[in-house]
N, C-alpha and C positions, 0 to 999 in steps of 0.2 A: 330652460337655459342651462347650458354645461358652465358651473365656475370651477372648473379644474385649471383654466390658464390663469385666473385671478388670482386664484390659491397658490397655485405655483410662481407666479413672480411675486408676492408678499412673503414668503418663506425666505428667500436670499436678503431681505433685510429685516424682518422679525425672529422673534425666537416664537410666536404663537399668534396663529390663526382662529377664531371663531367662525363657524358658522354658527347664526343660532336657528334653536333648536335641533340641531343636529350634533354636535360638538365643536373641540377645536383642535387642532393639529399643530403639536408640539414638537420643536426641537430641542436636542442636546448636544454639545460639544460631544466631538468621540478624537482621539488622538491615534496617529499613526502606528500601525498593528502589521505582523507578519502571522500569516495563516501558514504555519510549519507543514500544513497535510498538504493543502494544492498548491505549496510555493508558491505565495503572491504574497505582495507588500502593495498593501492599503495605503493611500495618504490620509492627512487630517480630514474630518468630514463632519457633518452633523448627522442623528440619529433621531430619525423621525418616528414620533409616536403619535398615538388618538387618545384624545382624551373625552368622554361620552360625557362628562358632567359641564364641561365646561358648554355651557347654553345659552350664558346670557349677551347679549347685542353690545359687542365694545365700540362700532362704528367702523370698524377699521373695516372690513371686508367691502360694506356699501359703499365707505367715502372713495376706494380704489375704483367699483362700479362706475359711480358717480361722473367720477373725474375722466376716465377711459373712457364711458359711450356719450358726456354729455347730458347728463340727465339730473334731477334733483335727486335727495338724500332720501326720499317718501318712494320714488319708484322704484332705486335700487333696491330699496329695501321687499318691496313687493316683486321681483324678481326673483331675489334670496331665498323669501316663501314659498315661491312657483314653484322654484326650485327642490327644493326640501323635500316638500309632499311627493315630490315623483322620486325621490330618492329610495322614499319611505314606501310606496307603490313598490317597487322593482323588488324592494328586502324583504316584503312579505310577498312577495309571487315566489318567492326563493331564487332571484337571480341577486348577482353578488352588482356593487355598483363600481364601477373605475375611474378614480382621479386621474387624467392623464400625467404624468410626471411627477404622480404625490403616491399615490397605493390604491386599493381595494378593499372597499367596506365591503360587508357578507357578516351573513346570523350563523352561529353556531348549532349543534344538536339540540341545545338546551334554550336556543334562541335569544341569545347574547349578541352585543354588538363586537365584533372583532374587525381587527383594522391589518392589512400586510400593506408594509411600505416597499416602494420600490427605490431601491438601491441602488439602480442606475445611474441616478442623480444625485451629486455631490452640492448640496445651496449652502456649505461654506464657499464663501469670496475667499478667501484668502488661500484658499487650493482650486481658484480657479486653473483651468486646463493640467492640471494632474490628473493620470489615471494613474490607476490597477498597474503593475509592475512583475512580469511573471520573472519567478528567479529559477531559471535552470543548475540543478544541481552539476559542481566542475567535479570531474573524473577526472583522479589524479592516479598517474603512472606509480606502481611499488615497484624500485628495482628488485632484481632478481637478486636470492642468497647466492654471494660466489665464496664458493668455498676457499680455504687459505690452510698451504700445507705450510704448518708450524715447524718443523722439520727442515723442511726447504727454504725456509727462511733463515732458519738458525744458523745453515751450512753456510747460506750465502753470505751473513753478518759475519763469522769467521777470517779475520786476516790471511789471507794465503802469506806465507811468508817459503824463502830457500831460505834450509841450511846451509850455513857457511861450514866449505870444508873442504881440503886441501887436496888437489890433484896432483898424482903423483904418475909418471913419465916412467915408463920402464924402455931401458934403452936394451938393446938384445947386440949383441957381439959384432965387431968391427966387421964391416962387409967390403966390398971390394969396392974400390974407388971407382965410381960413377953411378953407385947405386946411392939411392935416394933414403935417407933413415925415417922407419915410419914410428908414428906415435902409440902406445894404445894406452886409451883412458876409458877406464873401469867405469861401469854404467852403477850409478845406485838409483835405485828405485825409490821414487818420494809417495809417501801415502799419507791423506789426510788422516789425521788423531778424529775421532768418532767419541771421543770422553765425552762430548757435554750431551749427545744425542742418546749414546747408553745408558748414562747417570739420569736422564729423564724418562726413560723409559724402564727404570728397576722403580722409579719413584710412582711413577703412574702403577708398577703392578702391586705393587705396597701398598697403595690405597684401595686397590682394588679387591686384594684379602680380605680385609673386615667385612667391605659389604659383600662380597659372594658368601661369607660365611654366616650372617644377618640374614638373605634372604633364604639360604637352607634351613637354618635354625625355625623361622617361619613358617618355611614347608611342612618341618616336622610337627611340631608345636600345635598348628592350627590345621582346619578343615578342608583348606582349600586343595590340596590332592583327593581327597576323598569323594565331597560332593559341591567342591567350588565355592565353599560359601568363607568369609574372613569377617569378623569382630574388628573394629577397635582396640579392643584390649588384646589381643593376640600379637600385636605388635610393640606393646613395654615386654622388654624382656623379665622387668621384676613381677608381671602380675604372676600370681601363683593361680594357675589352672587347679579348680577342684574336679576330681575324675567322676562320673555318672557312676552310680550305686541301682542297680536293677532289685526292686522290695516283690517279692511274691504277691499272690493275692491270699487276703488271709481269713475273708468269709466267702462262703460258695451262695449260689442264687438259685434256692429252687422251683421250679417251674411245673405246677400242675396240668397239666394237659388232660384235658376230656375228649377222650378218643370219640364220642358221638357228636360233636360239636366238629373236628375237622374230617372230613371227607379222608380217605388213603389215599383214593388216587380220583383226580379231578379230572375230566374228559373237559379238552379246550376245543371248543368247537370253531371251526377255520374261519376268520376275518375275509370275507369278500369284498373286495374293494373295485365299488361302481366301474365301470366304462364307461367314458367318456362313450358318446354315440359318433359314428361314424358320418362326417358329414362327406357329401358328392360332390366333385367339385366337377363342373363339365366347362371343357375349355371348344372353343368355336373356330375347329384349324382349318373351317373355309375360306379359304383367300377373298376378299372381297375385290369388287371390282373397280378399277382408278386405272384410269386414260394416262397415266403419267408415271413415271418409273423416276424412283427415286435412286440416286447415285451416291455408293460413299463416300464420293472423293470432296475433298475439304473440309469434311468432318473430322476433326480432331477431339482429342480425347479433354475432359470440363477440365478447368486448373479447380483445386479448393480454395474453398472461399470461404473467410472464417463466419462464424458464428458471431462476433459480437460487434462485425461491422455491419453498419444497416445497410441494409436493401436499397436499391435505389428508390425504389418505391416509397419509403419513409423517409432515405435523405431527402427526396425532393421535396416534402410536405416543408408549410410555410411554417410552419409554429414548432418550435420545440422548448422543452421544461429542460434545463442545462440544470447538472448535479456536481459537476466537476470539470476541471480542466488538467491535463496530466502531460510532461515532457515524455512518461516513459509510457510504451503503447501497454507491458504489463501491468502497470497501476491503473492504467482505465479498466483493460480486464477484469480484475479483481475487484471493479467497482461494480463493473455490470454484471459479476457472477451475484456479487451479495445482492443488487436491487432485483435480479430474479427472482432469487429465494423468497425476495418479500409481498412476490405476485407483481413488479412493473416490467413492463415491454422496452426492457433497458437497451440501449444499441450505444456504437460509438457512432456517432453523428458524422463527424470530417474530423480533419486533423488544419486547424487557421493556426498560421504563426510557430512551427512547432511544436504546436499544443494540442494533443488527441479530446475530445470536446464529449462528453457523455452526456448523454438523455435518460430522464426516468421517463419519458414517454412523446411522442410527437401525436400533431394532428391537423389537420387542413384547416380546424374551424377555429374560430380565435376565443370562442366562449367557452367550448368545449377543453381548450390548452389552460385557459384561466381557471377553470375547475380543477382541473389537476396541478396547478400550479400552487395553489391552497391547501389541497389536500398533502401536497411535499413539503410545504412549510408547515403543515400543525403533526405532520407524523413523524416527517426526516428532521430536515434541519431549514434555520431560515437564510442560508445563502443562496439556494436556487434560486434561479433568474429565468424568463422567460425570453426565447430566443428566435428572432424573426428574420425567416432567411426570405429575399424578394426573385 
């Protein structure tokens, strides 16, 4: 008898479960969490554990039996038993056992009881129909630097103003009646005054003395002409540079040599370095014989196709180990480069909802996906999930 369905509708209004002789299965309040790496916002949930001591018969799992198939409190209970023993069968053959909708008991190296919960199922009520919440990071526009000529601003803030100033009429000698008398008025020329734009630019080159002569001072001072290299302290102008003092050497070392002990002159005899051997490679350029002639036409040249999207061949398989979910396809990348290096057959799955979907590993068989799905929660991390495409 499977009590995965028993177990699983007593969790939504207990906080703990016995089986006995087996253990009990423990909830805890968990409160609303943001996962900053795969952008996802958790609702409130409960946090299912196993607890291996708790063995003793509190009634509650039989009285559920009981009541659901009709039966007394004596046979549920021998049910329970039935139960059990084949639990305990399965965990020493070394197959792992699976609560539907609760987790996966499985013995360890050291043949320990270990428990993975699955995560899927949320038996807080009060986030009932809440899910998972993926938050796609918002790309926001930087306007561009526009530059702003200070200059041209100044001009334009500037009042245009005319001077006032008196025109003056030159009349030229009586002409003869019926001629018309012309005027002439003297042109002056108006030019803007440029003071406040000079006066700022003698101020701009005034500040700019000291530091061109600060950073020659430097040049001289320190290293960095020479072989590039600059101190700290090469930049207070008060530290006082002590100058290098070259001290002779002031004992000599001498060295007995026994001329019968080194050779004069050493005969190096020539390093021969193997050959690879010559392998024959014979190619077979008889045409074989084929009733059918093959055409180029419609053959076009392969598009590329990356590396870290699966094959179809493994997207179609029904089981996958889900390691991540990612809005940007280069964050999956960089997840399937790192679970390479760690030896799994990492791929990007599809991409549901926006979201590029990564595998540490697929496989047709569901026992075989559940082994590796254990194996990613005691080595990686425990938010892989197991993923079944139909």
């Amino acid at each position: 008898m499977d009590l995965s369905a028993r177990i699983s509708e007593l969790l939504y209004h207990y906080d703990c479960v016995i089986v006995p002789d087996l253990g009990g299965f423990v909830t805890e309040y968990r409160s609303a969490r943001i996962d900053k790496l795969l952008h996802v916002i958790h609702p409130p949930s409960k946090d299912l554990r196993f607890n291996a001591q708790l063995t003793k018969n509190d009634g509650l799992l039989a009285h559920a039996i009981s009541q659901a198939e009709n039966i007394s409190h004596e046979a549920a209970n021998a049910q329970i038993k039935e139960a059990v023993e084949g639990y305990f069968t399965e965990l020493e053959e070394g197959r792992p056992v699976q609560f539907e909708k609760v987790g996966i008991l499985y013995l360890d190296s050291e043949k320990n009881l270990q428990f993975s919960p699955d995560t899927s199922v949320n038996y807080l009520l009060e986030s009932f129909r809440l899910k998972k919440v993926y938050a796609r990071p918002v790309l926001q526009e930087v306007p561009e630097h526009q530059e702003i000529d200070v200059e041209e601003e100044i001009e334009e803030a500037v009042i245009d103003f005319e001077p006032e100033f008196e025109v003056v009429h030159e009349i030229e000698a009586e002409e003869a009646p019926g001629q018309e008398e012309e005027e002439h008025i003297p042109v002056i020329p108006l030019t803007k005054k440029e003071e406040g734009s000079g006066s700022r630019r003698w101020l701009i080159a005034a500040a700019m003395v000291p530091l061109l002569f600060y950073i020659a001072w430097v040049g001289v001072r320190s290293d960095v002409l020479r072989d590039g290299t600059i101190q700290s302290s090469d930049l207070n102008p008060f530290h006082k540079q002590v100058p290098a003092v070259y001290e002779g050497r002031t004992s000599s070392l001498d060295v007995d040599l026994n001329e019968n002990e080194i050779p004069k002159q050493e005969a190096l005899a020539p390093i021969s370095t193997p050959e690879a051997p010559e392998e024959e490679f014979t190619e077979d350029l008889t045409p074989t014989e084929s009733p059918e002639t093959i055409s180029d036409e419609g053959i076009s040249e392969a598009e590329a196709v990356s590396t870290y999207v699966a094959p179809q061949a493994i997207s179609s398989m029904e089981f996958h180990v889900i390691g991540g979910c990612f809005s940007e396809e280069s964050n999956a990348t960089r997840l399937v480069e790192r679970l390479r290096t760690k030896g799994y057959e990492a791929f990007i799955i599809d991409r549901h909802r926006g979201l590029h979907r990564v595998a540490y590993g697929s496989s047709p068989d569901r026992k075989e996906a559940l082994e590796l799905l254990i194996r990613v929660k005691e080595e990686e991390t425990s938010e892989a999930w197991l993923l079944r495409k139909k």
